[in-house]
Backbone bond lengths (Angstrom), bond angles and torsions (degrees), N, CA, C in turn:
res aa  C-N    CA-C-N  psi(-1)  N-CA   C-N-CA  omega(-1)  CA-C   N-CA-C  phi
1 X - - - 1.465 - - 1.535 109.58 -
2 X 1.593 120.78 116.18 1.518 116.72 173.35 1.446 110.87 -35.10
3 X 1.446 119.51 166.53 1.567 116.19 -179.63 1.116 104.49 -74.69
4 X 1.602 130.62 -46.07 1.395 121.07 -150.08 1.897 114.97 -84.19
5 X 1.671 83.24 -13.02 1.646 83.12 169.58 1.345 106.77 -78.34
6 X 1.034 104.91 -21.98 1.959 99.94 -162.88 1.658 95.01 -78.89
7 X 1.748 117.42 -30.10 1.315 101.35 -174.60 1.310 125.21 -64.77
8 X 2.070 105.70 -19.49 1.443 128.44 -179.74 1.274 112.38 -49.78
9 X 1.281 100.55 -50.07 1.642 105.51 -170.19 1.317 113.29 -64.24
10 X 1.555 112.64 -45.93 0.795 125.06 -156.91 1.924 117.24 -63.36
11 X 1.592 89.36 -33.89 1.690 115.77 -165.14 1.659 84.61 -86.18
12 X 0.917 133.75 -41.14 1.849 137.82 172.92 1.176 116.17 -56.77
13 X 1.498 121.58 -39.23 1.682 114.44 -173.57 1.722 93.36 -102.91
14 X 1.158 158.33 -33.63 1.559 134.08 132.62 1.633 129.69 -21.77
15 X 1.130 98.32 -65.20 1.683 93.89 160.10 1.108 132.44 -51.34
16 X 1.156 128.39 -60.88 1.496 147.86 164.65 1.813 88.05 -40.38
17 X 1.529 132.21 -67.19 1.596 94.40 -178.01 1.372 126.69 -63.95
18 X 1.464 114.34 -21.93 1.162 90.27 -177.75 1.575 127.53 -87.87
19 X 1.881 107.23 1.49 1.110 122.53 147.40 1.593 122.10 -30.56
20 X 1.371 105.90 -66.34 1.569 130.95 -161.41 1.403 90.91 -83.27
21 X 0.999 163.85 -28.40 1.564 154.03 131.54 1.278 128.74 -27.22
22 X 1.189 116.58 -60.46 1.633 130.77 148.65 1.254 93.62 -29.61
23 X 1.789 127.95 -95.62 1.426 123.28 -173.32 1.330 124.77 -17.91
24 X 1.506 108.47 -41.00 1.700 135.09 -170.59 1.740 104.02 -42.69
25 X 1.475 85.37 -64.85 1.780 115.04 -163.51 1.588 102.56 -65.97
26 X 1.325 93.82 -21.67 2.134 93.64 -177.60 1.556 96.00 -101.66
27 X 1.386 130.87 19.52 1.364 119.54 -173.20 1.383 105.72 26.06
28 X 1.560 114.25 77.88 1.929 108.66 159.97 1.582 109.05 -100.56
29 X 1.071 116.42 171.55 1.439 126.56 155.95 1.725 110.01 -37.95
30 X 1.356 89.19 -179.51 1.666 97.62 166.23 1.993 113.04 -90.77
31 X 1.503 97.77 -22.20 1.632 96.79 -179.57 1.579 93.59 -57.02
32 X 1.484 119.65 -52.80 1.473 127.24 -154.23 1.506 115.02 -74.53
33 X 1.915 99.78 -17.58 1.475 93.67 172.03 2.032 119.86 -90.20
34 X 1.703 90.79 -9.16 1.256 92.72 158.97 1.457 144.14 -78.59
35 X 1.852 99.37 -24.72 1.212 106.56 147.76 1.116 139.96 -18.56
36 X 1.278 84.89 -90.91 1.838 124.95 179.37 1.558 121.58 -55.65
37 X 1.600 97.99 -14.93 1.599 99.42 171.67 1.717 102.23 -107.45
38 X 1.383 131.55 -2.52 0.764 118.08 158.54 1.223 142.92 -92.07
39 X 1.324 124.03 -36.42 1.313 125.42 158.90 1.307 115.15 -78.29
40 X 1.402 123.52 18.60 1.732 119.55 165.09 1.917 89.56 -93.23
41 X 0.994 103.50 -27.58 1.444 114.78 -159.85 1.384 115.90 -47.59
42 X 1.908 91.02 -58.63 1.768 132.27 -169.21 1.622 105.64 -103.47
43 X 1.093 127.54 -6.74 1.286 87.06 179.66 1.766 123.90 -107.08
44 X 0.910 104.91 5.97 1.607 93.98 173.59 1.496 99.62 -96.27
45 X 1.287 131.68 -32.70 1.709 123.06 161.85 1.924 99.95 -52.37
46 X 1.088 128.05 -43.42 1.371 113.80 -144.71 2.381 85.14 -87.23
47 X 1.237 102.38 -27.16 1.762 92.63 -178.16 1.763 107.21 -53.40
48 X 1.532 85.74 -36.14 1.962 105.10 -152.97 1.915 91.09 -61.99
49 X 1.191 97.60 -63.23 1.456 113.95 -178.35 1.853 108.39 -44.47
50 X 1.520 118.59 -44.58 1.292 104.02 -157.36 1.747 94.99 -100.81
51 X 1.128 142.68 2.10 1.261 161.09 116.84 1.625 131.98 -22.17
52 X 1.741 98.25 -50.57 1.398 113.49 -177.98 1.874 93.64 -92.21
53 X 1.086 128.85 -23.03 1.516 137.67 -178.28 1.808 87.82 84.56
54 X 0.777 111.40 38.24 1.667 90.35 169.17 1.661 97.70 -96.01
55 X 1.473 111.09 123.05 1.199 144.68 160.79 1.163 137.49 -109.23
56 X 1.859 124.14 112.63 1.606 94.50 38.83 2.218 90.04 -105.37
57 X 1.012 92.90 -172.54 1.577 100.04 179.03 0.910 117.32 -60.14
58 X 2.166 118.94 146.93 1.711 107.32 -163.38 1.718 98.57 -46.66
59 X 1.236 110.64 -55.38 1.943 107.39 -140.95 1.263 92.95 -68.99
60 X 1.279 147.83 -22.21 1.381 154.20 -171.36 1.548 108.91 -59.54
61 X 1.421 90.16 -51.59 1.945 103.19 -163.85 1.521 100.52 -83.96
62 X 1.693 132.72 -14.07 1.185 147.52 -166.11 1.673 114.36 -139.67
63 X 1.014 139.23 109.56 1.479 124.96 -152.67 1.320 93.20 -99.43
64 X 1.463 119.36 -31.59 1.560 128.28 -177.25 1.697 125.06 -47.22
65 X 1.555 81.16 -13.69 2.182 81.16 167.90 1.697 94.73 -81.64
66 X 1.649 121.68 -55.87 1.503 84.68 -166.83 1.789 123.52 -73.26
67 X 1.523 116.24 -8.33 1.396 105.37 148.16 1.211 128.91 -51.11
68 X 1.521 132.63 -35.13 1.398 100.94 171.27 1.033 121.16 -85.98
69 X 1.382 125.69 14.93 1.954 122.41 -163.72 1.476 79.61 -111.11
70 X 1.475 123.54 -30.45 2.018 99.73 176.55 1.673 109.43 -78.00
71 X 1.350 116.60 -15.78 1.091 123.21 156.67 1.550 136.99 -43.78
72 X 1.392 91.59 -60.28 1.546 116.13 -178.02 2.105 103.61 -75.31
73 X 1.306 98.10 -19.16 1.636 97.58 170.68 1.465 105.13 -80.75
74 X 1.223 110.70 -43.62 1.659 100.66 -167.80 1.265 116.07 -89.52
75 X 1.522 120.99 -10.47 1.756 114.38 146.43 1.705 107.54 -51.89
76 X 1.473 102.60 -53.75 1.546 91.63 -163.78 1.704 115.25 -69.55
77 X 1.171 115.88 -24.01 1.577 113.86 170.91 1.329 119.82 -50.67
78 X 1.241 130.28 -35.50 1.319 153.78 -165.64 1.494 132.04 -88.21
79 X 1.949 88.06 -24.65 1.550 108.93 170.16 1.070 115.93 -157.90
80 X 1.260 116.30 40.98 1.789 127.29 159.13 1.252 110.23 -71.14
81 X 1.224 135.69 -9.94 1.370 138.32 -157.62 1.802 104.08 -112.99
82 X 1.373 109.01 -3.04 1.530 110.85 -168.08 1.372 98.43 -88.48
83 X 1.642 105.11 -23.75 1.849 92.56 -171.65 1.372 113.47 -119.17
84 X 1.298 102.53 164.75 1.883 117.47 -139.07 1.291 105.71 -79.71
85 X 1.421 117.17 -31.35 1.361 146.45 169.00 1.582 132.86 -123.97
86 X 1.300 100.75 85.16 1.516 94.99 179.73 1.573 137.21 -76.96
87 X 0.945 123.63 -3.97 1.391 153.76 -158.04 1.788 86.40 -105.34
88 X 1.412 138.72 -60.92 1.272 130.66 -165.89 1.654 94.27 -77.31
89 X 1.178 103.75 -31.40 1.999 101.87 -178.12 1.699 84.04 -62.64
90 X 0.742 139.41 -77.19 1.462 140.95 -134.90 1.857 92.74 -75.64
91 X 1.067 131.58 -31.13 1.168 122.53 -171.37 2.097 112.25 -76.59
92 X 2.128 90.41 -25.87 1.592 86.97 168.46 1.486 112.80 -83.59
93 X 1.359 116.17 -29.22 1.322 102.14 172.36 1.325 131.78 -67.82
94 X 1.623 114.30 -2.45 1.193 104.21 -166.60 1.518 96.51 -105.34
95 X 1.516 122.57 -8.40 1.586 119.58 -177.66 1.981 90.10 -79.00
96 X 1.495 113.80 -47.88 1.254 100.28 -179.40 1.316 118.51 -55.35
97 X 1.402 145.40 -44.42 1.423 155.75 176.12 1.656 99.56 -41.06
98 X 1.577 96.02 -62.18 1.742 91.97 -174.72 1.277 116.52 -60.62
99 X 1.350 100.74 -32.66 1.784 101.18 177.28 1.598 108.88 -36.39
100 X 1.475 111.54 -77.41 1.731 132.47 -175.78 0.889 121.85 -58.64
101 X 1.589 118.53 -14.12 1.760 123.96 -179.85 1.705 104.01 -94.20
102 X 1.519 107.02 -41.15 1.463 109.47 179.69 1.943 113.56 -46.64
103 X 1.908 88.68 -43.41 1.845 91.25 -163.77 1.704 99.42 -78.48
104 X 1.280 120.64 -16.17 1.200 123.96 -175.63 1.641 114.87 -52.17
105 X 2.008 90.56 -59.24 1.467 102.95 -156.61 1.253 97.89 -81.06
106 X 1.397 126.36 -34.50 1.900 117.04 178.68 1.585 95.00 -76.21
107 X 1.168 147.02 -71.16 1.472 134.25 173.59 1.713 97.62 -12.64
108 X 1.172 147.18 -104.43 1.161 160.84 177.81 1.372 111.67 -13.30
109 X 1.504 116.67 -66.85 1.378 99.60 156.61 1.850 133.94 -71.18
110 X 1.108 107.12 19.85 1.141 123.65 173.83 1.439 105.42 -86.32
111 X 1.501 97.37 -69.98 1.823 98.27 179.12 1.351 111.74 -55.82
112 X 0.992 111.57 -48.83 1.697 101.97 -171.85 1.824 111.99 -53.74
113 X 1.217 104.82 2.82 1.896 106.49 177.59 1.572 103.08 74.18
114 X 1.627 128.19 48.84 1.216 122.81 169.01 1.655 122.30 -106.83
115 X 1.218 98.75 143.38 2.079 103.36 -165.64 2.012 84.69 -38.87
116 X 1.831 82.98 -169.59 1.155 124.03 -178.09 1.072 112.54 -53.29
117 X 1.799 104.55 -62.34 1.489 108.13 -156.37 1.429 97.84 -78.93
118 X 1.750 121.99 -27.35 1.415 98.12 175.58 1.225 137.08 -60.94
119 X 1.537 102.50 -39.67 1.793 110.59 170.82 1.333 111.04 -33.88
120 X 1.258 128.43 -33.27 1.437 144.34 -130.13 1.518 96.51 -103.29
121 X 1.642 105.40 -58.46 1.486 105.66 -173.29 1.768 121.73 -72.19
122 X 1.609 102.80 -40.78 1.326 109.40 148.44 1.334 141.48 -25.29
123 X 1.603 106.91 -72.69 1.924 88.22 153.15 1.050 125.63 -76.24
124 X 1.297 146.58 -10.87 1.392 115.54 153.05 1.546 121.42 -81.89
125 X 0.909 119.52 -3.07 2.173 97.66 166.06 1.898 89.84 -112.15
126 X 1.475 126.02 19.14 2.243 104.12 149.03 1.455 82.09 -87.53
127 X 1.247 137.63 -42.04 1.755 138.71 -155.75 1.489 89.66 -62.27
128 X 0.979 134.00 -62.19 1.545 125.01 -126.53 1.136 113.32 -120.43
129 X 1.617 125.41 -19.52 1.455 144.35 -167.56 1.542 114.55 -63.50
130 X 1.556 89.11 -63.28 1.975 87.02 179.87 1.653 110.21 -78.41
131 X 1.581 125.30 -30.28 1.260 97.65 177.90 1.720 107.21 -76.60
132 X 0.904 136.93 -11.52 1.667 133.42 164.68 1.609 107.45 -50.16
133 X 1.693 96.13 -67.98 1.984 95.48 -179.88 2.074 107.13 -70.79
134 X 0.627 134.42 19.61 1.706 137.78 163.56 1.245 83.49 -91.25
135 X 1.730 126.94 -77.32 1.505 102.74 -135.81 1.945 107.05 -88.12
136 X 1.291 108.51 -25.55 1.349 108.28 176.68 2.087 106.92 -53.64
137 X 1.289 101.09 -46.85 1.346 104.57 -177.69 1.750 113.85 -54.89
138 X 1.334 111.07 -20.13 1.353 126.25 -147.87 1.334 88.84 -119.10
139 X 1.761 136.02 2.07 1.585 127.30 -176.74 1.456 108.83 71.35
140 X 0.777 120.22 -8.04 1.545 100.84 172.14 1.234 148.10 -101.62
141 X 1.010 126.41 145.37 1.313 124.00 174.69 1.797 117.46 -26.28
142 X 1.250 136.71 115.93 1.291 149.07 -166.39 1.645 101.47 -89.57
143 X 1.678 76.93 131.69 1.932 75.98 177.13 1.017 118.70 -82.65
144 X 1.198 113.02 8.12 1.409 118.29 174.18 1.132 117.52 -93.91
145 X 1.526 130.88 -0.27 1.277 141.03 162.52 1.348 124.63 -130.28
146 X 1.282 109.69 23.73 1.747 121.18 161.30 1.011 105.79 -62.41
147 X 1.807 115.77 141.04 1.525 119.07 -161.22 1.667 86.33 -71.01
148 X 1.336 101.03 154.87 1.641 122.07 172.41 1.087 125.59 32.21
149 X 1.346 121.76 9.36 1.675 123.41 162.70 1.477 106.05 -53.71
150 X 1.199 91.95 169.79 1.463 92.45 -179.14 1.940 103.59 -123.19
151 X 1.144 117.93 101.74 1.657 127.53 170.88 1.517 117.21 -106.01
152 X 1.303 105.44 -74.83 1.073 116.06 -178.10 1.686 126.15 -59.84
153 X 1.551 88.97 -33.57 1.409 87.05 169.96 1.714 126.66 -92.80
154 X 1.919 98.83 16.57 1.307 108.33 154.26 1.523 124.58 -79.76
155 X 1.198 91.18 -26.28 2.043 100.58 -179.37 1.174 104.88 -76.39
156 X 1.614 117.75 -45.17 1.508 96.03 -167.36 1.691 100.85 -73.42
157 X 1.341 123.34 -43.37 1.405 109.86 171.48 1.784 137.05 -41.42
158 X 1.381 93.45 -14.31 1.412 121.32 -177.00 1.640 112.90 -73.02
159 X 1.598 78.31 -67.83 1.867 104.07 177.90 1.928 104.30 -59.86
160 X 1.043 118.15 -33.51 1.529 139.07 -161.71 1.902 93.26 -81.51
161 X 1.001 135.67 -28.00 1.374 146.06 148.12 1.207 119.98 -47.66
162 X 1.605 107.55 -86.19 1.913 119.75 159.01 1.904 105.39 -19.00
163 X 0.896 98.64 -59.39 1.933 87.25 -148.93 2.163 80.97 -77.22
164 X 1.189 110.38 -58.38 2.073 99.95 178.38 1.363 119.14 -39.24
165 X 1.780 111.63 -30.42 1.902 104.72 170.79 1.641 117.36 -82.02
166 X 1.471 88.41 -12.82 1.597 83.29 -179.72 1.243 114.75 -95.56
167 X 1.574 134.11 -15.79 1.397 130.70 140.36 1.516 115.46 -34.24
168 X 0.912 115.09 -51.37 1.765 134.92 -157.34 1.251 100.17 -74.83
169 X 1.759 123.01 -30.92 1.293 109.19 165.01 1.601 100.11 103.28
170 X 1.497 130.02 11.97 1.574 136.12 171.64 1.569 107.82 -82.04
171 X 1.105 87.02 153.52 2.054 107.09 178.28 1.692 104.28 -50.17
172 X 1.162 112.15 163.90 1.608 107.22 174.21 1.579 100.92 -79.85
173 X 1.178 124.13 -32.76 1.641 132.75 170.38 1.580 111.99 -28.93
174 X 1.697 103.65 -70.27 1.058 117.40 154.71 1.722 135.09 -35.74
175 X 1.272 87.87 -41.46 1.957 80.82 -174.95 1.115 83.72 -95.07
176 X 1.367 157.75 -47.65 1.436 126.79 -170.19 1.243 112.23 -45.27
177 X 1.423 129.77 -45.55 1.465 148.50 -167.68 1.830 90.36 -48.00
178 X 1.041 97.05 -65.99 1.472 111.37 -156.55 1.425 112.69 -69.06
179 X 1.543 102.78 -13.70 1.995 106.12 174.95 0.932 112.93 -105.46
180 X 1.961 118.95 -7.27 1.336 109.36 -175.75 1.979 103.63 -90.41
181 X 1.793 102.50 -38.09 1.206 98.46 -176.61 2.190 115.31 -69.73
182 X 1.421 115.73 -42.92 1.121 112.75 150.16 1.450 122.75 -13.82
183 X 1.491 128.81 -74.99 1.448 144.59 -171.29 1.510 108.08 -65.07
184 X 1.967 116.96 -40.42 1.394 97.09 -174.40 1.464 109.16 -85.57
185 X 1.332 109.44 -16.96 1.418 112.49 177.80 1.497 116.99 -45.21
186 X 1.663 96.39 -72.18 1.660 96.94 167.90 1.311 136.33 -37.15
187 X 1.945 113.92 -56.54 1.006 120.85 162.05 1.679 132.22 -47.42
188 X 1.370 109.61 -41.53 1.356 106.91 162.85 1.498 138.28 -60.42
189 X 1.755 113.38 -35.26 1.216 116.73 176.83 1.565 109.99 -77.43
190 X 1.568 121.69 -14.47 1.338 120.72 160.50 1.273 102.30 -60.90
191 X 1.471 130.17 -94.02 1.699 115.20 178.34 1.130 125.24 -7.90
192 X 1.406 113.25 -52.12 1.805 104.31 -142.33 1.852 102.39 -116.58
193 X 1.870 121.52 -27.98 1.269 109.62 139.26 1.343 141.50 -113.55
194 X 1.473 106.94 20.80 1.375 110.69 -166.14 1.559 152.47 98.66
195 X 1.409 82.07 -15.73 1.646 122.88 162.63 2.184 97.46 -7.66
196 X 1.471 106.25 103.32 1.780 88.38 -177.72 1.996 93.10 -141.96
197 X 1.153 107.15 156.64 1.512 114.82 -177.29 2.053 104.74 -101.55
198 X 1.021 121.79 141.27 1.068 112.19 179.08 1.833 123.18 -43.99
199 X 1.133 115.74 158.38 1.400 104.17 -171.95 1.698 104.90 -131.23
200 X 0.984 124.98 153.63 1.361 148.61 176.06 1.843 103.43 -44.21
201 X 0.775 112.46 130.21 1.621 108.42 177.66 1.487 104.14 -153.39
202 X 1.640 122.53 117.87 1.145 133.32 -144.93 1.540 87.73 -81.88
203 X 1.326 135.47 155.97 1.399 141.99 136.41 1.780 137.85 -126.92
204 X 1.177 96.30 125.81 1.331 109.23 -170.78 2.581 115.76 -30.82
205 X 1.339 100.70 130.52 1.179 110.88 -166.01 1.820 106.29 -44.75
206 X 1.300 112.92 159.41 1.613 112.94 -167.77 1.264 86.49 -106.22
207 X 1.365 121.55 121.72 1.849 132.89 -171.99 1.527 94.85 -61.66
């Protein structure tokens, strides 16, 4: 299996749970946890894809990504209830998801022979796209816009890897390696110590 498909799947059936978790926390049905694990699943692959013009779209040309995201819902329907905290489950799965989606979508625009800045923008909207449309769809606050977390500026640090190994002349194996661990790194020490970038703080006009 090429790498970047395998990262597809891979970044699809993570998403897709933390799709079906989301569902969890809104008590939906199982239709709604299939939803919700599917278009968390597909859509930042499906922006990257209809952006880059690659036609037709991965899940389109392969139906087997949204089998595993109805998959990955109906594991989680079944045992969302086993853990004590679902909201911190879903917050590690979602630094891991971004991890594999970030190296995916700059990998991808990598092969396809795209500049810098595209590599760049690419993994961050496969990274960031579907968990943005999950939680906006779902009312909530987006982790992608929690004051001073640090997300986004895990992807571009991610993607910002990808295009420096490929100067350097490393395997794409390699730079995925190196954009996926880059991105969860960051993302994790935001979770777990706090890891935050300065933030905007309005102040009153100078008379």
């Amino acid at each position: 299996m090429p790498l970047f498909t395998l990262l597809d799947y891979s970044s699809v059936l993570v998403f897709g749970l933390t799709g079906a978790l989301v569902a969890s926390r809104a008590q939906l049905d199982i239709v709604g946890f299939f939803f919700f694990a599917c278009f968390t699943a597909v859509g930042g692959g499906t922006v990257r894809d209809v952006l880059l013009d690659r036609n037709p779209v991965f899940w389109i040309e392969d139906p087997s990504y949204l089998a595993l995201a109805c998959g990955a819902a109906f594991l989680v329907f079944f045992s969302a209830h086993m853990f004590e905290s679902r909201y911190k489950l879903l917050l590690w799965l979602d630094a891991f998801a971004l991890a594999i989606a970030v190296a995916a979508g700059s990998g991808v625009a990598q092969e396809l022979d795209q500049s810098a800045s595209i590599v760049l923008v690419m993994g961050i909207i496969t990274g960031s796209m579907g968990g943005l449309l999950r939680d906006v769809i779902s009312n909530e606050v987006p982790l992608v816009l929690k004051q001073g977390e640090l997300y986004v500026t895990c992807a571009l640090a991610g993607s910002a890897a990808t295009v420096a190994m490929s100067y350097l002349g490393f395997s794409p194996s390699l730079m995925a390696l190196a954009c996926a661990v880059v991105t969860f790194t960051l993302r994790a020490g935001s979770i777990a110590m706090g890891w935050r970038l300065p933030i905007y703080k309005s102040r009153p006009p100078k008379p």
